[in-house]
C-alpha positions as CSV (number, residue, x, y, z in Angstrom):
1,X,44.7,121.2,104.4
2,X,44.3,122.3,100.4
3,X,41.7,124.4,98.8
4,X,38.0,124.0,100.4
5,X,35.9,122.0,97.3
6,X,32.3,123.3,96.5
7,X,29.2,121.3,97.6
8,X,29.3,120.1,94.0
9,X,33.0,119.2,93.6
10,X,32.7,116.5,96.5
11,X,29.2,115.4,95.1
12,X,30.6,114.8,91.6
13,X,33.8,113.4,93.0
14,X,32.2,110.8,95.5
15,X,32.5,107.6,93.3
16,X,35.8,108.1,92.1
17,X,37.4,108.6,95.7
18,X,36.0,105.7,96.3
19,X,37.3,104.1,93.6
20,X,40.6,105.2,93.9
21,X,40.9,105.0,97.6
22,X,41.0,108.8,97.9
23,X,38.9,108.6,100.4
24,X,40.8,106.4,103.0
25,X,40.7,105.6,106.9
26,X,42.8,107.0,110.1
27,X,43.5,105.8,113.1
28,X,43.4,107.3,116.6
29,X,44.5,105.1,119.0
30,X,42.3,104.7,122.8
31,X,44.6,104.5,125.9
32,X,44.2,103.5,129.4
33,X,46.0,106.6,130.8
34,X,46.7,104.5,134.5
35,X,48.5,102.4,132.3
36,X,50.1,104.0,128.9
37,X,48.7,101.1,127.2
38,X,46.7,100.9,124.0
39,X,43.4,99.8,124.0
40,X,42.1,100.2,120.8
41,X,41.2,102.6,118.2
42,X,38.8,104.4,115.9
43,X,38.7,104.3,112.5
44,X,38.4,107.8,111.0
45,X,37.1,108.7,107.6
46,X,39.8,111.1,106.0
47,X,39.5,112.3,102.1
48,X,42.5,113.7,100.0
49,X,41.4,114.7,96.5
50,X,44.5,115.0,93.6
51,X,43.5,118.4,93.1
52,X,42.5,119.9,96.0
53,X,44.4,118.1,98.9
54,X,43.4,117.0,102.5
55,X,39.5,118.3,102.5
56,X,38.2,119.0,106.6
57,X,35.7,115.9,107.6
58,X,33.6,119.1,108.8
59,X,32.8,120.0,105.3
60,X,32.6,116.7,103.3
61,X,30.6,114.8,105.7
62,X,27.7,117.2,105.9
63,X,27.4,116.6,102.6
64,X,27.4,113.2,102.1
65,X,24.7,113.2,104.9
66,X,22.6,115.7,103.1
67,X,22.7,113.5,99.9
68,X,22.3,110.3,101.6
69,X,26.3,109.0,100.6
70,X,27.1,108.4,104.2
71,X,25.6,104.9,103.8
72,X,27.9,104.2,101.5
73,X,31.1,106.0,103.2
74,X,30.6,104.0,106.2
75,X,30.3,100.8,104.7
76,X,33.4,101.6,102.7
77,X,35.3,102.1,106.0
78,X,33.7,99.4,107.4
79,X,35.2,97.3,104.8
80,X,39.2,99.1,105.3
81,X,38.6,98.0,108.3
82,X,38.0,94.6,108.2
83,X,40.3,94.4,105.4
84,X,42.9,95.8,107.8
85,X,42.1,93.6,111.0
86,X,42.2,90.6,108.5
87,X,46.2,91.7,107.3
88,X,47.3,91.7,111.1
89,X,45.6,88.3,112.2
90,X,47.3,87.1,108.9
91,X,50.9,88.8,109.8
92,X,50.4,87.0,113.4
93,X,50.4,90.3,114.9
94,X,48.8,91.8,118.4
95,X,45.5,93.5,117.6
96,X,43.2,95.8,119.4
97,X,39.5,96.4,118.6
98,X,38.9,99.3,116.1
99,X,35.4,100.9,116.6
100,X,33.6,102.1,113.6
101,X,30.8,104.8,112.8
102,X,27.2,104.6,112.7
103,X,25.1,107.5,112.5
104,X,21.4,107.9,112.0
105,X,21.7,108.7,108.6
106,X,23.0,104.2,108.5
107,X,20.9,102.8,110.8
108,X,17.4,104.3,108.9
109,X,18.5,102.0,105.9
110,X,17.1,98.3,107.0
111,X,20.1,96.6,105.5
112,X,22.9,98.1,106.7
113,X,23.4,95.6,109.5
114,X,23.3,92.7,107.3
115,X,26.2,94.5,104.8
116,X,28.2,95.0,107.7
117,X,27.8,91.6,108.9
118,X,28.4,90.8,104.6
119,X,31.6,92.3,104.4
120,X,33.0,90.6,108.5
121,X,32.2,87.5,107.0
122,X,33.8,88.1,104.0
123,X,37.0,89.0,105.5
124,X,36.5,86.3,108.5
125,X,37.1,89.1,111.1
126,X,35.9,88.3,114.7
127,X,32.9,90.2,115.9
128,X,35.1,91.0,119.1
129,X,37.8,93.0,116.9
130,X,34.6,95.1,115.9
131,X,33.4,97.8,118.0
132,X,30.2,99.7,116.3
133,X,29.8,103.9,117.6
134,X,26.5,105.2,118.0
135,X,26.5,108.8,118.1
136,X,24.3,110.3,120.4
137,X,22.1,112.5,117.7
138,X,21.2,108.8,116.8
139,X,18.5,109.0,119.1
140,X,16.9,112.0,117.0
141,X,15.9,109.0,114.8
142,X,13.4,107.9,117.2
143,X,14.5,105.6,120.2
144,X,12.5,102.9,119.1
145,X,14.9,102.7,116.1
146,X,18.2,103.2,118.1
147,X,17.0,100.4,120.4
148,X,16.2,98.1,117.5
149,X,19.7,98.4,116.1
150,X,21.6,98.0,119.5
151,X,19.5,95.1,120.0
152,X,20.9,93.3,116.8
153,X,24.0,94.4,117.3
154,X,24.3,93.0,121.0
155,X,22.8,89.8,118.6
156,X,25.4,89.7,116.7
157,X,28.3,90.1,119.2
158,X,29.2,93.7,118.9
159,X,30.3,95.8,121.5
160,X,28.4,99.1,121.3
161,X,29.7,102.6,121.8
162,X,28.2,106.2,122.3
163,X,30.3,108.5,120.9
164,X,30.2,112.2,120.9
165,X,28.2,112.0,124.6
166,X,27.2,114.9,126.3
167,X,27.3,117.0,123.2
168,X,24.2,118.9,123.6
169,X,21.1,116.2,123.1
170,X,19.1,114.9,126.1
171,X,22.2,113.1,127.5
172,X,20.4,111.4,130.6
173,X,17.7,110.3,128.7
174,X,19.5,108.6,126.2
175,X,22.4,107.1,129.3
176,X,19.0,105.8,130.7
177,X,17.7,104.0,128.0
178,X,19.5,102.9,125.6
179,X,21.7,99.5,127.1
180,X,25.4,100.6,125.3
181,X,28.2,98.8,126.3
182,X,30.4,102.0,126.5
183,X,30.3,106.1,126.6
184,X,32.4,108.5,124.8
185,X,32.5,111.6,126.8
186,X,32.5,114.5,123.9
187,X,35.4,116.8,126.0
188,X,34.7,119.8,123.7
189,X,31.6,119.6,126.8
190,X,34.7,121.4,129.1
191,X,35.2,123.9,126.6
192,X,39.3,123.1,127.7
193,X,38.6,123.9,131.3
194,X,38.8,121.3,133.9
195,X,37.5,123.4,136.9
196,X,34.1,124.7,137.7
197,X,30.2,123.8,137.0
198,X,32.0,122.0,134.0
199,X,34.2,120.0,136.0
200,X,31.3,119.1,139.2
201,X,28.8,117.6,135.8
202,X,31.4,116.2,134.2
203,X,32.8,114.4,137.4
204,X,29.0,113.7,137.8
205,X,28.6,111.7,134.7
206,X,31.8,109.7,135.2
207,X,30.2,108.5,138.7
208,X,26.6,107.5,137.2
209,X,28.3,105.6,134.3
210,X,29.6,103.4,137.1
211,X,26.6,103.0,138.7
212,X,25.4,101.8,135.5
213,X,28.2,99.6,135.2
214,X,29.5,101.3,131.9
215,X,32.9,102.5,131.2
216,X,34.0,106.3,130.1
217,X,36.4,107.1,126.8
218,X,37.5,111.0,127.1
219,X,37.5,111.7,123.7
220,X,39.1,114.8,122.4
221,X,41.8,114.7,125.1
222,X,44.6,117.5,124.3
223,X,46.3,118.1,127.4
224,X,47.7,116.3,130.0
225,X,45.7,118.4,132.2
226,X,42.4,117.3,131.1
227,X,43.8,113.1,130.8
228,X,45.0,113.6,134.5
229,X,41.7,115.5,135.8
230,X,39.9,112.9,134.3
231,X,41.9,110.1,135.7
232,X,41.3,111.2,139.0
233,X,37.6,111.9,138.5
234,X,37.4,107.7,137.6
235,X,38.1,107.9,133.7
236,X,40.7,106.1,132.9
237,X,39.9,105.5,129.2
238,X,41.4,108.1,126.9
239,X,41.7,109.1,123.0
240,X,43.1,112.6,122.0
241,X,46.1,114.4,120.6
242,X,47.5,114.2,124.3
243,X,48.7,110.5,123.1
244,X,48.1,110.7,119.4
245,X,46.7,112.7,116.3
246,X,44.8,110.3,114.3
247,X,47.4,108.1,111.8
248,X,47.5,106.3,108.5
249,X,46.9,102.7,108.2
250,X,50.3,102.5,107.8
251,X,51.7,104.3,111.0
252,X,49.2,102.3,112.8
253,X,50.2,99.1,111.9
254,X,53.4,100.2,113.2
255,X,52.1,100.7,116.2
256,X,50.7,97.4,116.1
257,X,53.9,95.7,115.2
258,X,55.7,97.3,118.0
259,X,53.0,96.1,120.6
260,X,53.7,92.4,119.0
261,X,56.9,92.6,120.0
262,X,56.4,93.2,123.6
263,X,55.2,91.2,126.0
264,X,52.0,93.2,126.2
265,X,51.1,95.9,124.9
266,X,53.3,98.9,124.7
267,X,52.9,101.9,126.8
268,X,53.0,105.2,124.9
269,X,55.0,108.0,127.2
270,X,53.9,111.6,127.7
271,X,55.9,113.9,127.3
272,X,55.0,116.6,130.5
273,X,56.9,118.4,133.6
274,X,55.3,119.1,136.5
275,X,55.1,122.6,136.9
276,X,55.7,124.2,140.3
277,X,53.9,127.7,139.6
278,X,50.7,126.1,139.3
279,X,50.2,125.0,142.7
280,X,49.8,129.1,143.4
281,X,47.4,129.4,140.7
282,X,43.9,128.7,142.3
283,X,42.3,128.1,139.2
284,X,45.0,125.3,138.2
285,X,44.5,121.7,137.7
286,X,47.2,120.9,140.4
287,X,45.8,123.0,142.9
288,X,42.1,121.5,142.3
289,X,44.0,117.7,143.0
290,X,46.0,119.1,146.2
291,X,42.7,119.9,147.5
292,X,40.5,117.6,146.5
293,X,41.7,114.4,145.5
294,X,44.9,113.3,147.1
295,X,45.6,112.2,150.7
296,X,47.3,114.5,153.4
297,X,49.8,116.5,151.1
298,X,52.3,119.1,151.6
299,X,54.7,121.1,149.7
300,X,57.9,122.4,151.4
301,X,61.2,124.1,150.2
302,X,64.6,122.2,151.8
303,X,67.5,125.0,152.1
304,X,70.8,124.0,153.9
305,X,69.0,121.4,156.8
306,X,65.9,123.1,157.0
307,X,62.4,122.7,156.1
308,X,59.8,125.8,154.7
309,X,55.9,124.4,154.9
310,X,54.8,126.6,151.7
311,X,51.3,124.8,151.5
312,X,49.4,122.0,153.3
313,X,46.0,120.7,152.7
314,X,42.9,120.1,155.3
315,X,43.9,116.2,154.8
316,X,47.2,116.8,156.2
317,X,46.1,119.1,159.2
318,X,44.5,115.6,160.3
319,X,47.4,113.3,159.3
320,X,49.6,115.4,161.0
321,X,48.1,118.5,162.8
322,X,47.4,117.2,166.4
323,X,45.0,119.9,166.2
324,X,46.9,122.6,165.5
325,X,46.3,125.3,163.6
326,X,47.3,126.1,159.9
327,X,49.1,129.0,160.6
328,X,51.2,126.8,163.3
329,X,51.9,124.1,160.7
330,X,53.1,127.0,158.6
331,X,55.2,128.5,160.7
332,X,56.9,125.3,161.8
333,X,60.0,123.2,160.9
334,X,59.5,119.8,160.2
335,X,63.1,118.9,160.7
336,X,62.6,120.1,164.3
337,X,61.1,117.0,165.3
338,X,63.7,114.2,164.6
339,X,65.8,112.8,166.2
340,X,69.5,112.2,164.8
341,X,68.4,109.0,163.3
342,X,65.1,110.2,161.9
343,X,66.5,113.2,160.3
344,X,69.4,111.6,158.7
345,X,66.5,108.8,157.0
346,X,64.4,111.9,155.7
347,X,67.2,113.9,154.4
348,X,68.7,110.9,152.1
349,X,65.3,110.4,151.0
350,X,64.9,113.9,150.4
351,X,68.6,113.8,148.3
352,X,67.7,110.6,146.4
353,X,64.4,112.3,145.2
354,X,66.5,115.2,144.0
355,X,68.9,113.0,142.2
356,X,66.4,110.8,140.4
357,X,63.6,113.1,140.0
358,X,61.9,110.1,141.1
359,X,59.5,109.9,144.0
360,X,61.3,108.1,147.0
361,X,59.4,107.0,150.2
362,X,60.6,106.5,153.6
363,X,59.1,106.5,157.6
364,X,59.9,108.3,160.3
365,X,58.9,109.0,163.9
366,X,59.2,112.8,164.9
367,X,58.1,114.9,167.5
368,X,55.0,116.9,167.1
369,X,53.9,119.6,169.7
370,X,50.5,121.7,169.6
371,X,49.1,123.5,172.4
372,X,46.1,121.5,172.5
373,X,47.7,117.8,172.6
374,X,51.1,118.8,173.9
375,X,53.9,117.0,172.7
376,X,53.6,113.2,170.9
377,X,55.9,111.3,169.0
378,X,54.0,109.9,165.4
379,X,55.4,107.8,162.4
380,X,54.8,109.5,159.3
381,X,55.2,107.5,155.6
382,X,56.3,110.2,153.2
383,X,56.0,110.1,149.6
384,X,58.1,112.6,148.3
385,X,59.0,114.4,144.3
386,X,61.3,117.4,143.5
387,X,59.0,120.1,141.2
388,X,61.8,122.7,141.7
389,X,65.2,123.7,142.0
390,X,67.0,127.0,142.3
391,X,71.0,127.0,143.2
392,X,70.9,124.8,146.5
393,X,67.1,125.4,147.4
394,X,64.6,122.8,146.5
395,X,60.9,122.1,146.3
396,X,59.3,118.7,147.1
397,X,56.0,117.9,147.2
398,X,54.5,115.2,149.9
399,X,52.0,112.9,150.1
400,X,51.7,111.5,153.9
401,X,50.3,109.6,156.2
402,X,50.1,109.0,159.8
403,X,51.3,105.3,159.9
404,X,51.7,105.2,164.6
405,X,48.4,102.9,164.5
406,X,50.2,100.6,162.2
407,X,53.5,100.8,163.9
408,X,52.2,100.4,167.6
409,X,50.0,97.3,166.8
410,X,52.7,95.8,164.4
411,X,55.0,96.7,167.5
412,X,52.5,94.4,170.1
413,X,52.3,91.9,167.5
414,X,55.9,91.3,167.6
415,X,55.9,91.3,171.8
416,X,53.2,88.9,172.1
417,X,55.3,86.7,169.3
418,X,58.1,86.9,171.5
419,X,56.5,86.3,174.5
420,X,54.4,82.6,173.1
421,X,57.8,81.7,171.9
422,X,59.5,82.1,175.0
423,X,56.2,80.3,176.5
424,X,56.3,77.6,173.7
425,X,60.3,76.8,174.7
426,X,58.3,75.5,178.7
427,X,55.6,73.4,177.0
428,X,57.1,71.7,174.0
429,X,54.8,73.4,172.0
430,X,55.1,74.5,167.9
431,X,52.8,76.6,166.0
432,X,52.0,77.7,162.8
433,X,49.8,79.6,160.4
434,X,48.4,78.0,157.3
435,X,46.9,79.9,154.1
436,X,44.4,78.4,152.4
437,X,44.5,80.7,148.8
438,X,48.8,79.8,148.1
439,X,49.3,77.3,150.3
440,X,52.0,78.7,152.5
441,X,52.8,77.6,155.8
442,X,54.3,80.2,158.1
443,X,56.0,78.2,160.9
444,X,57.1,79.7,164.6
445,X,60.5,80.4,165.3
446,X,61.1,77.4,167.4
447,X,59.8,74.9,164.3
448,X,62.5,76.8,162.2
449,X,65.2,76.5,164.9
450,X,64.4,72.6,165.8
451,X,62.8,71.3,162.5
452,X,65.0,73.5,160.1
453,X,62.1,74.7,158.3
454,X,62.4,77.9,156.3
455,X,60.8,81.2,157.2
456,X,57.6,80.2,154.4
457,X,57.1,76.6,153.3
458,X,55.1,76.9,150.0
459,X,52.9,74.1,148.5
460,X,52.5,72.8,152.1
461,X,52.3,69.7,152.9
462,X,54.4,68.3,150.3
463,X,57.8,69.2,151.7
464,X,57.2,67.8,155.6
465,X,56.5,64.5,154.0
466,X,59.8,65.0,151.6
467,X,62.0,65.3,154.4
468,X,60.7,63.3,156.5
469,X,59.5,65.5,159.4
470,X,55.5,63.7,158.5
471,X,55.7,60.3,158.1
472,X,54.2,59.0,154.7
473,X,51.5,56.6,156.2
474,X,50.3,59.0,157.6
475,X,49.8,61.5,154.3
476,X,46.4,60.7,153.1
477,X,44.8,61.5,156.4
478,X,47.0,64.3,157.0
479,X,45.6,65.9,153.5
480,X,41.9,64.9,154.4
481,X,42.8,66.8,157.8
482,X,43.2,70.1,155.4
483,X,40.5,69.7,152.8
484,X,38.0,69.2,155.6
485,X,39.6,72.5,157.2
486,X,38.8,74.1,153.8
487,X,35.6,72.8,153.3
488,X,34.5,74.5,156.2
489,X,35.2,72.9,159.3
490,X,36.0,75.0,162.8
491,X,38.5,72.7,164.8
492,X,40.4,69.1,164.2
493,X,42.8,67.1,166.4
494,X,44.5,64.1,166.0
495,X,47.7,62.4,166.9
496,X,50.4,62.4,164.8
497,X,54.2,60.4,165.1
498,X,56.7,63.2,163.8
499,X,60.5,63.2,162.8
500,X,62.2,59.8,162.1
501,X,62.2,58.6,166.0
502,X,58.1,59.0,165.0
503,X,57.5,60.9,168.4
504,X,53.8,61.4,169.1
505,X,52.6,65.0,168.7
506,X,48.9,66.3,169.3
507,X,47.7,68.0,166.4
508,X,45.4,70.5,166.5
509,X,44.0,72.7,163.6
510,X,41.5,76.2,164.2
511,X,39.5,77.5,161.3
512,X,40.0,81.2,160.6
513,X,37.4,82.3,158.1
514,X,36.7,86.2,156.1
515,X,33.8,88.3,156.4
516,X,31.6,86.2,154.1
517,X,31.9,83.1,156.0
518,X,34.8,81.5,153.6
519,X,37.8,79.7,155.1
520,X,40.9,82.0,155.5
521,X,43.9,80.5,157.6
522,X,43.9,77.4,160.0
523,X,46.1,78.0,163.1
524,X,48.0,74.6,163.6
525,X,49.9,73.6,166.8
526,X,51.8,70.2,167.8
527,X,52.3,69.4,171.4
528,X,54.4,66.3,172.9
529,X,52.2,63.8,174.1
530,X,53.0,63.2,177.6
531,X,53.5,59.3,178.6
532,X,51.5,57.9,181.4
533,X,54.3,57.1,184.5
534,X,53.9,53.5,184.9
């Protein structure tokens, strides 16, 4: 930054960095941090005088507030900003909706709505390109006022944002209130720590703006720490030096023209290692997550074909534990309870992790033993990352889950399967499962033995009456057969010739529907129509 300018200096310099474009407009980009992708940006009032270089927004705009030359600042960015949305529409290029600053010091002047709504018509901007901030000191104005302006605004088409939220004014009062379309959660709130009474009111804020039906920006975001906290707290919305510093108009159009070249937009990588250490710390962002907000997790060291339990939390005692204790958890060897087969699945998964740096999944059934259960044989799924390495020892970390429900059921499942179809091959009966939402027609194994039918038939019915399999007279009833199923309708039967010798089948059709009443499947089966002996 160059030499601080007196009160004065800025005063007499006001017009002519206007003029002259010294004062100009950043950029700082908002990101959806479960995604790395851009979702729009603020516009930032920056001012770089010939003399006396960069000047700090801390000390210029107080003044200009003070002497009532705000009004006129922020219609001046305003108009960059239009100006700027207007060049990338022209140039055919992706854009994102760039917010703009109102403070109370704007909305007191009657007009200023109608000279914003001046200069987007001017430029031919769309309102949904716009996105107006309201700082939360607004509401100092009177709430009368504020509610006024958001009212035209919401007129008008603009989405409406609260910046600087939680800052120190009566925050739930004003959440309450005032109907804005979005909150900007001022970070500086978590003075840079993620933990404690900070952390529980923060968290707390998050989870009434969704009752409210109101998304959360972090704004001020400087560490991956605090973007990951918050992104397992509900906030996915970020904007901070954590993705990027605010940038000139022409760095951001760079941006832009990147994005256009993708086929969405483009994700903007963080640069971060995990860091093992921290899951000893107690004060530490990871171990807060272990405990609180993840699944059954585990960390373990692997060293020459065996296992170390270094940490587990409560969620994994119940995935796993068979009531046993912590200290028996501890003190036990994972790799102890597979079988030849087992072990070898978990220790490639364990090598490819190591080699990739990737997480890599896999399931296995192993043997646990507890002196309250006994001994009983579970299927885990694992979801495992290296965080360390040191010679040949290595540290994973685990995400499981007991999966033996799944596998048992999925297990009787496939037994009754086989059991119909041996039943099926007695009674000349076929079967399948039809899905009203793609379409798809899952036949039984004996229609894809006997009629050739592959293992899904999509856009069902079309390709039985292609082939032949349906007979074409018989199409228009055969599709008023399904839209009554979908309409609503339990059970249908009818009699149907199939296959070119046009051999008569009974057809019969049962309605499966969801929780809310709505079809869902219809079970089909043909059986042979037995001939009367003469």
């Amino acid at each position: 930054m160059g030499k601080r300018m007196t009160e004065l200096e800025l005063l007499n310099g006001f017009d002519e960095a206007i003029e002259n474009d010294h004062i100009f407009v950043c950029y700082q980009p908002k990101m959806n941090h479960a995604t790395g992708r851009m979702i729009g940006a603020e516009a930032l009032m920056r001012w770089n005088n010939p003399e006396y270089g960069m000047q700090y927004p801390s000390d210029f705009i107080p003044v200009l507030e003070q002497n009532d030359l705000i009004y006129k600042a922020d219609l001046y960015v305003f108009e960059r900003v239009c100006m700027f949305q207007r060049e990338m529409l022209d140039k055919d290029l992706t854009s994102v909706p760039i917010s703009f600053n109102m403070s109370r010091h704007d909305i007191i002047h009657s007009d200023y709505i109608d000279e914003l709504e001046r200069i987007r018509t001017k430029y031919n901007v769309p309102v949904k390109l716009l996105h107006a901030e309201i700082t939360e000191s607004s509401a100092l104005g009177g709430m009368e006022l504020i509610t006024e302006t958001l009212n035209r605004l919401h007129a008008l088409g603009y989405f409406v944002e609260m910046d600087d939220f939680g800052s120190g004014y009566s925050s739930l009062n004003v959440l309450k209130d005032l109907n804005v379309d979005m909150i900007k959660l001022d970070m500086r709130f978590l003075s840079g720590n993620v933990g404690g009474r900070g952390g529980t009111i923060i968290s707390s804020i998050v989870q009434m703006s969704k009752w409210l039906n109101t998304p959360v920006v972090a704004e001020g975001v400087e560490t991956v720490a605090q973007a990951d906290y918050m992104r397992s707290i509900g906030c996915i919305y970020i904007q901070g030096y954590v993705y990027s510093k605010p940038v000139t108009e022409g760095e951001f159009e760079k941006m832009l023209t990147e994005i256009s070249s993708e086929s969405g937009l483009k994700s903007m990588q963080l640069i971060s290692t995990m860091d093992a250490e921290r899951f000893w710390d107690p004060n530490s962002l990871e171990t807060l997550i272990f405990n609180n907000y993840v699944g059954g997790a585990a960390l373990f060291r692997y060293h020459d074909g065996k296992c170390d339990i270094l940490r587990i939390n409560q969620k994994y005692m119940k995935e796993i534990g068979m009531n046993m204790s912590e200290k028996e958890i501890l003190c036990s060897d994972p790799m102890d309870g597979f079988d030849d087969e087992n072990r070898k699945i978990f220790e490639d998964t364990l090598k490819l992790a190591a080699e990739t740096g990737e997480e890599q999944s896999c399931e296995t059934w192993r043997n646990v033993c507890s002196k309250i259960c006994g001994s009983y044989r579970i299927c885990v799924r694992s979801d495992i990352r290296m965080i360390g390495k040191a010679d040949d020892q290595y540290i994973f970390y685990a995400m499981v889950r007991n999966i033996t429900a799944e596998k048992r059921r999925f297990a009787e499942i496939s037994d009754s399967e086989r059991k119909f179809r041996m039943a099926s091959e007695q009674i000349n009966v076929y079967a399948w499962e039809y899905i009203f939402s793609t379409k798809e027609m899952h036949p039984c194994y004996r229609c894809m033995r006997d009629l050739g039918l592959p293992l899904v038939v999509e856009n069902y019915p079309d390709p039985v009456f292609a082939n032949g399999l349906f007979p074409q007279d018989y199409k228009e009833m055969y599709y008023d057969m399904l839209h009554r199923l979908e309409q609503g309708e339990e059970q249908l039967d009818a009699i149907i010739p199939l296959t070119v010798g046009r051999v008569p089948f009974h057809i019969r059709y049962t309605t499966e529907f969801d929780e809310n009443g709505k079809p869902l499947k219809a079970y089909g089966s043909a059986a042979l129509v037995q001939k009367d002996n003469d």
